[in-house]
N, C-alpha and C positions, 0 to 999 in steps of 0.2 A: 520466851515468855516475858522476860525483866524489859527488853528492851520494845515490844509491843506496849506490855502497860504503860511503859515509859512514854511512847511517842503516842496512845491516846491522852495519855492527860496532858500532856502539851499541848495535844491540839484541839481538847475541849475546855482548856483553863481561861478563865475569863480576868477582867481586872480584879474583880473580889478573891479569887485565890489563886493570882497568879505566888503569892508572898508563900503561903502554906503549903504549894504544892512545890516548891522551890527545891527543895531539898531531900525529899522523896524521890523527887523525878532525876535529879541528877546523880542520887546513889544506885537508883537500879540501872540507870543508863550507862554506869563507871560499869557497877558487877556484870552488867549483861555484858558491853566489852570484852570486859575481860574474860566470859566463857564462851564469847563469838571466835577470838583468835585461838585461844587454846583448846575445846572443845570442837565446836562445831565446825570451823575452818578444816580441823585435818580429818575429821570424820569425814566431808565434802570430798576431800582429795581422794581418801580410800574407796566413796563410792565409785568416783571416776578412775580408778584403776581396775575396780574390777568388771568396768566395763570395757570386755576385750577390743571390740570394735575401734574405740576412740583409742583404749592404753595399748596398743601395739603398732598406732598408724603414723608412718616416718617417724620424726624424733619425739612426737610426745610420750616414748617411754623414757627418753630422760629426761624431758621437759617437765613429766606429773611426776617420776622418782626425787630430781634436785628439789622442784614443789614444797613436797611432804616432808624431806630433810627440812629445807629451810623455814616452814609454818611452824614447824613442831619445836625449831630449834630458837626461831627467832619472836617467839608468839610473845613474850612477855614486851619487847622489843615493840612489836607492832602496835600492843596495846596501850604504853608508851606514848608514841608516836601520836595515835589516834586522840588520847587524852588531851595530848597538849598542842596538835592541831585544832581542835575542837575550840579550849581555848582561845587560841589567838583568835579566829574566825570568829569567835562569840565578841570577842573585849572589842577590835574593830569594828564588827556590825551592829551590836546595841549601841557603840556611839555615831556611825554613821548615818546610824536611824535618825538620829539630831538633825538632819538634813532636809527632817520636815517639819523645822523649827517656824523655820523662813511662810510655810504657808500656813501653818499653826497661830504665830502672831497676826499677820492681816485676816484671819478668819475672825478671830478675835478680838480682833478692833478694826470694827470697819471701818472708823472713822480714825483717820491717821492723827487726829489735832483732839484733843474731847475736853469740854471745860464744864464744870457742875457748877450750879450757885446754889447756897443750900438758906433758905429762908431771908430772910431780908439781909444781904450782902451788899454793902456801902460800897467795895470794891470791885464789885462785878466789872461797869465800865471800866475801869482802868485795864483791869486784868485780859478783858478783851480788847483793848486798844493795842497793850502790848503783844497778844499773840498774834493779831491781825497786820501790825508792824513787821511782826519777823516774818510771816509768809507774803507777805509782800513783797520783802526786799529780798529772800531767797524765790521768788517771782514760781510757786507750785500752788500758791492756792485756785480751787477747781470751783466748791462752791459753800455755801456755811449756808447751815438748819438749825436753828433754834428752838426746843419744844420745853414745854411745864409740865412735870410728873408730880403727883400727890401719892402720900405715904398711908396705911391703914396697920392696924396689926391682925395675925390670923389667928382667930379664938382659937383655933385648934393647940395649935403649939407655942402662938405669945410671939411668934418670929414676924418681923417687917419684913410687905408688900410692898414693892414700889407700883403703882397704878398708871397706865397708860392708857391715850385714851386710841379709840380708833384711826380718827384724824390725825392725829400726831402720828403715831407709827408708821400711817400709812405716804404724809412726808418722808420722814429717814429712808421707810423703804424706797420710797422714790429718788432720792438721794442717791440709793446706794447701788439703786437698780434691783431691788431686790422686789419679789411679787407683793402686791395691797392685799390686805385681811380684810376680809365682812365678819364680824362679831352680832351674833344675836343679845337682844340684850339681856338675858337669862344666864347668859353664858359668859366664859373667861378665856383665853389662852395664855399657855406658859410660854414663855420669852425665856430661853437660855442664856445663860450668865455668859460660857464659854461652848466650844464644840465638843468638850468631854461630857456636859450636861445633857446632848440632844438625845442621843440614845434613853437616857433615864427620862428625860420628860416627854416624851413622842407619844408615849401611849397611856396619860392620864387621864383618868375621869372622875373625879370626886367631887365634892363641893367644899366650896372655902366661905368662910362667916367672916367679917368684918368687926372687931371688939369695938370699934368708936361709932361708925354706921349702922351696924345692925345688919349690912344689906348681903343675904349670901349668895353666891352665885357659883354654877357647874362649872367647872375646867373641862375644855374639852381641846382637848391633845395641846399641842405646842405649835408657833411659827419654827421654820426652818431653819435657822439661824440666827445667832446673837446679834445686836443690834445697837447695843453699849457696851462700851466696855466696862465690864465688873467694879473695877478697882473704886469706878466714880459712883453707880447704881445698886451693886451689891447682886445672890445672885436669884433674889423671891422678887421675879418680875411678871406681872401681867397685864394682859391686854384686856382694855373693857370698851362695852359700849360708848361711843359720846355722852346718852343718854345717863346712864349711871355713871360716869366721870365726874358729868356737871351738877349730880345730884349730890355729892359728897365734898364736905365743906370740910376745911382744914383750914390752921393756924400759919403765920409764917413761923413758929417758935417751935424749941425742940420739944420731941418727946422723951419725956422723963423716963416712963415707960420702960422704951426699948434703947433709950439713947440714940435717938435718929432725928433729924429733921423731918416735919409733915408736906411739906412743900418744896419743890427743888427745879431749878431751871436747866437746863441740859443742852449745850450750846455742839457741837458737831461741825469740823471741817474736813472735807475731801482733799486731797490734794495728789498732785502728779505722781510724785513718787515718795509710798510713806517713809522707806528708808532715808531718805534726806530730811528727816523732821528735829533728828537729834538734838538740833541747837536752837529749835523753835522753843518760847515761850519760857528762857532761860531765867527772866525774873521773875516773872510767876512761881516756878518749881523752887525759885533758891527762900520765899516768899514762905511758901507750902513748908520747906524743912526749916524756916527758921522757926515757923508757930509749933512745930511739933521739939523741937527743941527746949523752948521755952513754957510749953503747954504745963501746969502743973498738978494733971492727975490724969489717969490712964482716959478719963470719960470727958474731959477735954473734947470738944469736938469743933473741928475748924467750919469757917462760911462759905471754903471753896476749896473745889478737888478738882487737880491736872494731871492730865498724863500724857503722852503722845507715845506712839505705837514704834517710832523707833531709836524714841531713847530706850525701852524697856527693852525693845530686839537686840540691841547693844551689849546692854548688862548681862541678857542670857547667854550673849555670842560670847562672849569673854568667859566665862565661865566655862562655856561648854567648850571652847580652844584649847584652856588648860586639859580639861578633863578627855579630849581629842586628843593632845599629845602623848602624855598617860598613855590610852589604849592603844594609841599605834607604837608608841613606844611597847609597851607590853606585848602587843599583837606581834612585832617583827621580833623580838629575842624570842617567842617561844616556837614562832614558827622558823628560827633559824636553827635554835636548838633540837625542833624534829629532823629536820633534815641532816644536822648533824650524826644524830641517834644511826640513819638510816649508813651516812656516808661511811663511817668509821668502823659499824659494822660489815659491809659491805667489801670493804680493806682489810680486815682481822682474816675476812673467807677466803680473799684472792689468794693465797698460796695454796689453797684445798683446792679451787677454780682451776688453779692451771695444772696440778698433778691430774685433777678430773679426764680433765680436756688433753692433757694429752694422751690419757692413755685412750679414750674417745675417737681421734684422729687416727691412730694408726692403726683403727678397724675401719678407715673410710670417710670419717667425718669430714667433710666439706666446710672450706670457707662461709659460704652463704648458710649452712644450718648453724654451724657453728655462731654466726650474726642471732640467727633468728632465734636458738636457745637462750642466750646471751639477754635478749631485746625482752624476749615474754618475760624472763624472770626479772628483769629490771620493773619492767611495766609494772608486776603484781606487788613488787616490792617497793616500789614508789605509790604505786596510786592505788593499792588496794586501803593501807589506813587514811588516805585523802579523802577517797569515795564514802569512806565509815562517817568520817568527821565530817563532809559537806554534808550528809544524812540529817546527821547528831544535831547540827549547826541548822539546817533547815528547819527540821523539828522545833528546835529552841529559839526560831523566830517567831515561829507563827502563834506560838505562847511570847512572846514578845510586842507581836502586834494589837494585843490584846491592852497593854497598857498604854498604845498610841491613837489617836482618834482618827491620824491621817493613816495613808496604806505607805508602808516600810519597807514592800519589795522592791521597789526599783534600788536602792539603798544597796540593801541587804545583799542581794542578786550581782551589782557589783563588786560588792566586796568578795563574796565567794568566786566569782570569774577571775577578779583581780588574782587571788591566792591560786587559783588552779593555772593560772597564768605562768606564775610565777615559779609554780613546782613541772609546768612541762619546762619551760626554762633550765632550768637546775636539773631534769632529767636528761634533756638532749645535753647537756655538758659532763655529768655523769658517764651517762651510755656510751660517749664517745670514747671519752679518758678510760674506763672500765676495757673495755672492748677493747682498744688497742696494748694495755697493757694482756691482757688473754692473747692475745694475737701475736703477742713478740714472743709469749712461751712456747705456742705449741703449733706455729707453722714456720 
């Protein structure tokens, strides 16, 4: 029962409580464990004894006898085991999920190069001369889209609108290769900031008022995908008709208001490959941190915003490198320390093993059953807590996936193959050495 509720709310836990159910789910998942090996495991075995048919046919009467000795003896052991495979398999695979970083960032910034100009900016030209220089000379630029977005605020809540118009959008998308929007002109669409946005904005329908215009108009759901990067646009973006774009008049000056710019130019380059951007546009950004340096009060607000898509892929990758070695680091002490748990145990029995077996043989026991006795019990004793923990580990992905926008199986999936890889590994070396040392006692 512990470990059902358990693996339901994994795998109905969404991002809003993945945090809450955190700790709930992994305590009944530890206690259910623990009353799976000690409990129900040798309950299991006694049904299967008292089933004459199966418990009297060739060697599985000593095969489900040695069984139930070693569950019952070894259960704390397995529970053990199971915990801190579970572990490793976890610490590895939430960070291998990082692996859909890479298609995270270019979702995100579709535009590899992205330059703002935020109301009358004296440096604009410059600023684009020099980024247009460096994708020159590292020879990836594909093509540049220029568009002009106005700012509104929403009476509802006082939060800035960035306002696009249909036309514009429908460049970028073209740009980007992405599908053109028709906008009625009654109506709005939401433009996601990022790809963890679309979900929440896909299915809006409200109306939104204008505190400077006046002019309200319906939301009606969202485009597909983001189209700017955030960090330059922010993430209250909508798409309007041309019609009501050109009817709403703005300042080049900031709003006091909300502390925003009313007015903003938004420059976009495509280029070959975004990962080679990193050293694009290097005066500009050193430009960008020296005014924030020097800025002198939080509402300071600069005349132009840069970013490229993979100096920031960078920053993350380095970060999430460290925190990658970390979990593999973490990942291979615990899962070496299971195996430990398993081996050492294992060697404590072999002198019970070999008085077993011999007194076994001299009623007839055969080399080949002797193997095959030998083999099942290794088998259940190695990959029954592997089988619990790939479970466990499964379960506590797909409440994992829940905090990612991209899909984490392919990740995830290898890392559990890698680990069952690695414990038939470590069993065929096992099995061998085991086996032979049984074999030099009692034939």
């Amino acid at each position: 029962m512990l470990l059902t509720v358990g693996y339901y709310l994994a795998v109905t836990t969404t991002n809003d409580t993945i945090i809450e159910r955190l700790l709930p789910v992994t305590g009944m998942v530890i206690v259910g464990t623990y009353f799976l090996f000690t409990q129900l495991s040798v309950f299991a075995i006694r049904i299967l004894q008292r089933n004459r048919a199966l418990y009297w046919k060739q060697t599985n009467l000593i095969t489900l006898s040695t069984l139930a000795y070693r569950l019952k003896d070894n259960a704390h052991m397995f529970f053990l085991v199971t915990i801190v495979s579970t572990v490793a398999f976890c610490a590895v695979g939430a960070l291998a999920a990082t692996g859909t970083m890479s298609k995270k960032y270019e979702l995100n910034f579709p535009f590899a190069v992205s330059y703002a100009s935020y109301g009358e900016n004296p440096s604009e030209a410059k600023h684009l001369a020099m980024i247009e220089a460096d994708l020159q000379r590292q020879q990836v630029l594909i093509e540049k889209v220029s568009v002009t977005v106005k700012s509104q605020t929403s009476k509802t809540n006082g939060n800035k609108v960035v306002l696009v118009s249909e036309t514009d959008y429908n460049r970028l998308a073209n740009s980007l290769g992405y599908p053109a929007q028709s906008i009625a002109e009654t109506e709005a669409k939401l433009i996601p900031g990022n790809i963890s946005q679309i979900e929440k904005v896909a299915n809006q329908r409200k109306p939104v008022t204008f505190q400077e215009s006046g002019i309200t108009l319906k939301i009606n759901g969202a485009v597909e995908k983001p189209i700017f990067s955030r960090a330059l646009m922010g993430m209250n973006l909508l798409l309007i008709s041309d019609q009501v774009y050109d009817s709403i008049q703005v300042s080049e000056e900031m709003n006091r208001e909300n502390w925003s710019w009313e007015k903003a130019t938004y420059v976009g380059y495509t280029v070959k490959d975004w990962q080679e951007t990193t050293q694009i546009g290097e005066q500009v950004n050193q430009e960008l941190l020296a005014f924030y340096q020097q800025s002198e009060g939080p509402f300071t607000l600069p005349r132009f915003g840069f970013i490229t898509s993979g100096a920031a892929y960078l920053h993350a990758l380095q970060v999430n490198s460290v925190m990658l070695f970390v979990g593999l680091l973490v990942g291979a002490v615990f899962f070496i320390a299971a195996g430990s748990f398993l081996y050492f145990r294992l060697y404590m029995d072999l002198d019970h093993d070999r008085r077993q077996y011999q007194a076994i043989t001299k009623i007839g026991l055969s080399e080949k059953e002797l193997t095959k006795i030998v083999t099942t019990q290794l088998l259940l004793l190695f990959f029954v807590p592997l089988v619990v923990a790939v479970i466990h580990s499964s379960f506590a992905f797909v409440a994992l996936q829940s905090m990612f926008q991209l899909s984490i199986a392919f990740h995830t999936i290898s890392v559990l193959l890698g680990f069952i890889a690695a414990q038939i590994a470590y069993f065929l070396l096992i099995r061998a050495r085991y086996t032979r040392h049984v074999k030099e006692a009692v034939l």
